[in-house]
C-alpha positions in Angstrom: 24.5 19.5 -4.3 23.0 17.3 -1.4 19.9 15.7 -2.3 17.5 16.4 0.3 15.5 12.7 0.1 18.5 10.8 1.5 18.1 12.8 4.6 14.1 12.5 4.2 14.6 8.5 3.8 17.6 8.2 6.5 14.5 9.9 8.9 12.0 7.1 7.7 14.7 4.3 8.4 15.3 5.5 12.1 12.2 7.0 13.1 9.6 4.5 11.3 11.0 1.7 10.4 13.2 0.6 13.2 11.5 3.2 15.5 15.1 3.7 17.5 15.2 4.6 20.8 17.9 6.2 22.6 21.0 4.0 24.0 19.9 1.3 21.4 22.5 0.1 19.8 22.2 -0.7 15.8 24.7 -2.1 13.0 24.5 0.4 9.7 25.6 -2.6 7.1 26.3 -0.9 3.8 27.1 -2.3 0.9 28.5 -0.5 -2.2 26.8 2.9 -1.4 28.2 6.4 -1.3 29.3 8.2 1.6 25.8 10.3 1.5 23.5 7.7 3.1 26.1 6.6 5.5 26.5 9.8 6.6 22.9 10.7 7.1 22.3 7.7 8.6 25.1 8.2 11.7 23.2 11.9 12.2 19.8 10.7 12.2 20.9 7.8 14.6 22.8 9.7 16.8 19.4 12.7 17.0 17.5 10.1 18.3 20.7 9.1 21.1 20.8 6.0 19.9 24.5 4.0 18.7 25.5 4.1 15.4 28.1 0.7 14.4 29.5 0.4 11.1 29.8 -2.4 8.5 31.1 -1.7 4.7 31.1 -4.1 2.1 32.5 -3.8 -1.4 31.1 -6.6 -3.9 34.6 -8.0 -6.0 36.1 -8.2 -2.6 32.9 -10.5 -1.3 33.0 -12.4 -4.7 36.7 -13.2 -4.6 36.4 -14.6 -0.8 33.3 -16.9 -1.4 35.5 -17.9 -4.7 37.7 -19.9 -2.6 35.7 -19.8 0.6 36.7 -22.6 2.8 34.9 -24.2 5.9 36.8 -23.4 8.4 37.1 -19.6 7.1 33.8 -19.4 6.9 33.4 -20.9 10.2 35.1 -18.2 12.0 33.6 -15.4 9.8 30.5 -16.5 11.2 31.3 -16.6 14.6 32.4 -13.3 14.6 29.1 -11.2 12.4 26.8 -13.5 15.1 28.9 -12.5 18.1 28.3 -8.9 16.8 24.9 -9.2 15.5 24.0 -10.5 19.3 24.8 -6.8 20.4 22.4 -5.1 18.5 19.1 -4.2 19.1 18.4 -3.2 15.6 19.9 -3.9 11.8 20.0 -1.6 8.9 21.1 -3.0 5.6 21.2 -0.9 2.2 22.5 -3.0 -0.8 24.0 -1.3 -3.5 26.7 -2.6 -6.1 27.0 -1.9 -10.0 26.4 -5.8 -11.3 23.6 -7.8 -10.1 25.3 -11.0 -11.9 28.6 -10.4 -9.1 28.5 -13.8 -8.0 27.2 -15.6 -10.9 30.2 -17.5 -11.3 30.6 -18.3 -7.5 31.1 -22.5 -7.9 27.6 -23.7 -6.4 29.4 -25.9 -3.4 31.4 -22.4 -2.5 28.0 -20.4 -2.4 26.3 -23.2 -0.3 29.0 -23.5 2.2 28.8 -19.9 2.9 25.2 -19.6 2.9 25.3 -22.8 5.6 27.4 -20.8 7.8 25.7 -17.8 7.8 22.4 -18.7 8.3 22.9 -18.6 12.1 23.6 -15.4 11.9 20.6 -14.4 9.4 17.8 -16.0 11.9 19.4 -14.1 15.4 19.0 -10.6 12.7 15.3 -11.5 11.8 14.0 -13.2 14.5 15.5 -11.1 17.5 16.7 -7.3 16.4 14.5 -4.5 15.1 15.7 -4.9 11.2 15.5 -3.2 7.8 16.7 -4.0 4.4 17.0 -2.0 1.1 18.6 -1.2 -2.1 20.3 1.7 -3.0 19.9 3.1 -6.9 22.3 2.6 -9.5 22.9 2.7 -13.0 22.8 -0.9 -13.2 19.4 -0.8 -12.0 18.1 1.7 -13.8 19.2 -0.5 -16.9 17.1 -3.5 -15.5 14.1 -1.0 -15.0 14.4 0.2 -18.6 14.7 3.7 -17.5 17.4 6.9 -17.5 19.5 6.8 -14.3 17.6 10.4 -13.2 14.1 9.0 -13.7 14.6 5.4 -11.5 16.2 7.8 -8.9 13.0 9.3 -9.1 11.0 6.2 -8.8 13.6 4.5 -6.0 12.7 7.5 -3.5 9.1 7.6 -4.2 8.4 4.1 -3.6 10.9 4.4 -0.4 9.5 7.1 0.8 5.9 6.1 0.3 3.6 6.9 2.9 3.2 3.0 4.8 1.8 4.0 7.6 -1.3 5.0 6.0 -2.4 1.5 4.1 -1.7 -0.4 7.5 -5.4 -0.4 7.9 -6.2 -2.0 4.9 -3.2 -4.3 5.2 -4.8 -5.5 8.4 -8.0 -6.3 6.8 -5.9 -8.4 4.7 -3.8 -10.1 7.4 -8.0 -10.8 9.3 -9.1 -12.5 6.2 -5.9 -14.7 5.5 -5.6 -15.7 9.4 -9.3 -16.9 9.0 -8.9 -18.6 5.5 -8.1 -22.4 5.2 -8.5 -22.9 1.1 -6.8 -21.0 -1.8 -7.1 -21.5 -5.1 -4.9 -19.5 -7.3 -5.7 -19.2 -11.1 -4.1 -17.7 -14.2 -2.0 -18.7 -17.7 0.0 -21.6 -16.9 -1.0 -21.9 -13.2 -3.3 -23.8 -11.3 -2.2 -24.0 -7.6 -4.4 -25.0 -4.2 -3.3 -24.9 -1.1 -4.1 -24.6 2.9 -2.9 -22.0 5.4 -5.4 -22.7 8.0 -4.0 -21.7 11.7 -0.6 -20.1 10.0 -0.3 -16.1 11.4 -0.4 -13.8 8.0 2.3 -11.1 8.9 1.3 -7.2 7.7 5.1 -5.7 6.2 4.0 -2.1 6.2 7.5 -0.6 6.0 9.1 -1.7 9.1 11.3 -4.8 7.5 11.9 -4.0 3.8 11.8 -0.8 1.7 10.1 -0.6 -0.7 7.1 -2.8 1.2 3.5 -3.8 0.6 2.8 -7.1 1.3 0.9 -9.4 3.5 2.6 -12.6 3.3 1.5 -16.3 5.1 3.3 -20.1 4.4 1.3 -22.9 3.4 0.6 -25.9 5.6 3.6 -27.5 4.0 2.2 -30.9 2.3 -0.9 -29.1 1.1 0.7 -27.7 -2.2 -0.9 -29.3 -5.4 -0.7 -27.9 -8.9 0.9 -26.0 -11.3 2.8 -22.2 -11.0 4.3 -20.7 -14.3 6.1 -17.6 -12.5 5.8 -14.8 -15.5 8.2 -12.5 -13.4 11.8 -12.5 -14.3 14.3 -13.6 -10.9 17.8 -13.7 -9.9 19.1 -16.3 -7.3 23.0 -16.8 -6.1 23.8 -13.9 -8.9 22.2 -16.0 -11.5 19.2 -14.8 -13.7 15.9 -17.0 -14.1 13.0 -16.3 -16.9 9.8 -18.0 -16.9 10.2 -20.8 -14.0 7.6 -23.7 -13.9 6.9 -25.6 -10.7 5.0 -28.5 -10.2 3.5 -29.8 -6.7 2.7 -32.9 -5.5 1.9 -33.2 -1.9 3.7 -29.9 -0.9 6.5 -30.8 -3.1 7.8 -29.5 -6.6 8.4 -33.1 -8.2 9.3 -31.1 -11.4 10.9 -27.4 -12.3 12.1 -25.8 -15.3 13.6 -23.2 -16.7 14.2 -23.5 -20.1 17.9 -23.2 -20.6 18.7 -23.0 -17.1 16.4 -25.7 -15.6 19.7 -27.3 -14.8 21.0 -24.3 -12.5 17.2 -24.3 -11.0 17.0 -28.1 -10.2 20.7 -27.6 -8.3 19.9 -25.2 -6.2 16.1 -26.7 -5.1 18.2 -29.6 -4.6 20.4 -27.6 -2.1 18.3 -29.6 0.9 15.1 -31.1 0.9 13.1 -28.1 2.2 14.4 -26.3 -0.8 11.4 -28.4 -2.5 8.9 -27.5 -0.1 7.3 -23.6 -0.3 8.0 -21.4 3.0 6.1 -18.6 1.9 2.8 -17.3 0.0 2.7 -13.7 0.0 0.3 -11.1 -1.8 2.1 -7.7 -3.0 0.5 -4.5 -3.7 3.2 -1.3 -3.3 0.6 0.9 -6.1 3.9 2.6 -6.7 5.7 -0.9 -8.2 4.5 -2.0 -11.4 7.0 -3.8 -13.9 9.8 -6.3 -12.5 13.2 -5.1 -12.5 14.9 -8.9 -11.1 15.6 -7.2 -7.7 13.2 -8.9 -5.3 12.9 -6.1 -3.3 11.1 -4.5 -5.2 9.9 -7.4 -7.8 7.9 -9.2 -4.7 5.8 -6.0 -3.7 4.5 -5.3 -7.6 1.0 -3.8 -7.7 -1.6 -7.2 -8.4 1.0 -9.7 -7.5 2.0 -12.7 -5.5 4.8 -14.8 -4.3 5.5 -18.2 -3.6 8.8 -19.0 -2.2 10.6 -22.1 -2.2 12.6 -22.7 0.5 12.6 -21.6 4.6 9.7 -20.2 5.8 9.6 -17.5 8.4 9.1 -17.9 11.9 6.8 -15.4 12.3 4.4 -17.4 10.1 5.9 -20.8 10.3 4.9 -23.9 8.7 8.2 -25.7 9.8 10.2 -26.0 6.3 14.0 -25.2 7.0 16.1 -24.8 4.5 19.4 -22.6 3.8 16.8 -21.3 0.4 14.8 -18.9 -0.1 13.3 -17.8 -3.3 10.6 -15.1 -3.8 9.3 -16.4 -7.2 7.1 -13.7 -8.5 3.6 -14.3 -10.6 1.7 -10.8 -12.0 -1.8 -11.1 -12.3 -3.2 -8.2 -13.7 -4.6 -8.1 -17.1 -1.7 -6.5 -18.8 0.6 -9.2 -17.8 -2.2 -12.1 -18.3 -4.6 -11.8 -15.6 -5.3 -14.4 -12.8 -8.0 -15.1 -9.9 -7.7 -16.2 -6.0 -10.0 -17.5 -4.0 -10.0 -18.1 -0.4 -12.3 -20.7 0.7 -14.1 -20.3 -2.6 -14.7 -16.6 -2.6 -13.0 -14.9 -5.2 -11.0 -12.2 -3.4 -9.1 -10.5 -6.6 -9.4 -10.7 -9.7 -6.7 -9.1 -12.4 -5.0 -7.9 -9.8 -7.4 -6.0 -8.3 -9.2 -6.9 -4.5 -12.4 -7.4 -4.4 -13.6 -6.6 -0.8 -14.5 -3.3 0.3 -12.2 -3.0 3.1 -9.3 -4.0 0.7 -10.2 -1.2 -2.0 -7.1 1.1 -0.8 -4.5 -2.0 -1.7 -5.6 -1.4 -6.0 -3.7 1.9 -5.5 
């Protein structure tokens, strides 16, 4: 039987999200998803006259090419996705797949190679086409979320399908307090982090980049960085899982990082290029529907009384200048069941636990 919320969340995609318009042209990029979402994405881009294009990836096939990916393959692969990424007016990705480790055992030198090739194509998608980037569920998932298959389906189309539109006011209250804050402090176990984003935009993500969204995301001024973040969010980066990352700062860089037994694999990959050491982005998440991490960062960065700091290139949108082919959403949760935590801008204490403060923020607690 056809399940009813694929159509409802193709709808959201096309009409929100992207907000298509007719004779625009957009690339459907699926990636180990059944034929359900594809389909009801063609029919909802094709109701609003708009051009459906078609990209399918399946992830042993990906694995097995960046196994023995060369340069001059990938050279050419990446002349061809930006020569068809420059056609569109709009991106829709939806990521599925059965194993979250696929690529675990990509050889590092491979995985950056590839990832230095297609980062051309990565910044014409973001900074110059109307784009929008999800998961799809699987069983897989539902094992990292600790929950039946039936119930995380559940969850997945009630956070997708989460009314955005209506905390937008809010998140803009955010976005005028962060655009006029030079000083944060943040606070918590194991962490002790100041830093300056004085004059850098804050960006509102209200459903129109990423689903599942709700966030309000900056950079800091890139040397300002000083202290200590213990990260008490499981993460995977490069197909490789991560538990309870430690980062120190010195003058906007991390001088040390570990991971316990994999502080190895975390020092290699911030040593991928020297912005990899510097933090592109500091985010505040606050989807009321998210609440435990799963180690998908689509959903792990927008948890309710959280906040992100991300190694690696920052965004142009809110731009502090670090480039790098890295970028790590590293997640800290700050309210009291997971250990509790304060931040301050300028001094004032804007949430505590997890929880905002300010009046006009009172709809981000959920």
């Amino acid at each position: 039987m056809h399940d009813a919320r694929i159509d409802s969340l193709a709808r959201q995609l096309v009409r929100y999200s992207t907000s298509l318009k007719k004779g625009e042209k957009v690339l459907l990029d699926l990636h180990d998803v059944p034929d359900s979402i594809g389909l009801a994405l063609i029919r909802e881009v094709r109701a609003k006259g708009a051009l459906p294009f078609l990209r399918l990836h399946q992830g042993r096939l990906t694995r097995e090419l960046l196994k023995g990916a060369e340069d001059a393959q990938y050279a050419v692969i990446s002349k061809h996705l930006l020569a068809e990424i420059k056609d569109m007016d709009a991106y829709i990705a939806i990521r599925g797949g059965h194993n979250i480790a696929e690529t675990s055992d990509v050889p590092a030198e491979k995985m950056k190679l590839a990832m230095k090739h297609m980062r051309p194509v990565l910044d014409h998608r973001v900074r110059r086409t109307k784009w929008c980037v999800l998961r799809w569920p699987s069983a897989s998932m539902a094992q990292q979320a600790g929950m039946s298959t039936e119930a995380f389906e559940d969850f997945y189309f009630k956070v997708c399908l989460l009314d955005y539109k209506a905390l937008v006011p809010s998140m803009n209250a955010l976005k005028k307090l962060m655009d006029a804050t030079d000083r944060v402090e943040i606070t918590g176990p194991g962490t002790k982090l100041e830093f300056s984003i004085k004059n850098i935009a804050s960006i509102v993500c209200g459903g129109t980049y990423n689903i599942p969204d709700g966030e309000v995301f900056t950079a800091p001024v890139r040397d300002s960085v000083e202290g200590v973040v213990s990260h008490n969010a499981p993460t995977i980066y490069q197909g490789i899982p991560f538990d309870g990352i430690r980062l120190e700062f010195s003058k906007g860089k991390i001088v040390k990082a570990e991971a316990g037994g994999k502080t190895k694999q975390l020092n290699r990959i911030l040593d991928s290029d020297p912005g990899a050491r510097y933090i592109g982005e500091f985010a505040l998440g606050f989807n009321p529907v998210i609440r435990e991490p799963m180690r998908d960062i689509l959903f792990d960065e927008k948890i309710a009384g959280s906040f992100h700091f991300t190694p690696g290139q920052a965004y142009e949108e809110a731009d502090n200048g670090n480039r790098s082919q890295v970028h790590w959403d590293m997640v800290n949760i700050q309210r009291k069941d997971w250990g509790g935590g304060e931040i301050r801008f300028d001094g004032k204490l804007i949430r505590k636990d997890g929880v905002f403060l300010p009046k006009a923020l009172a709809k981000l607690n959920g």
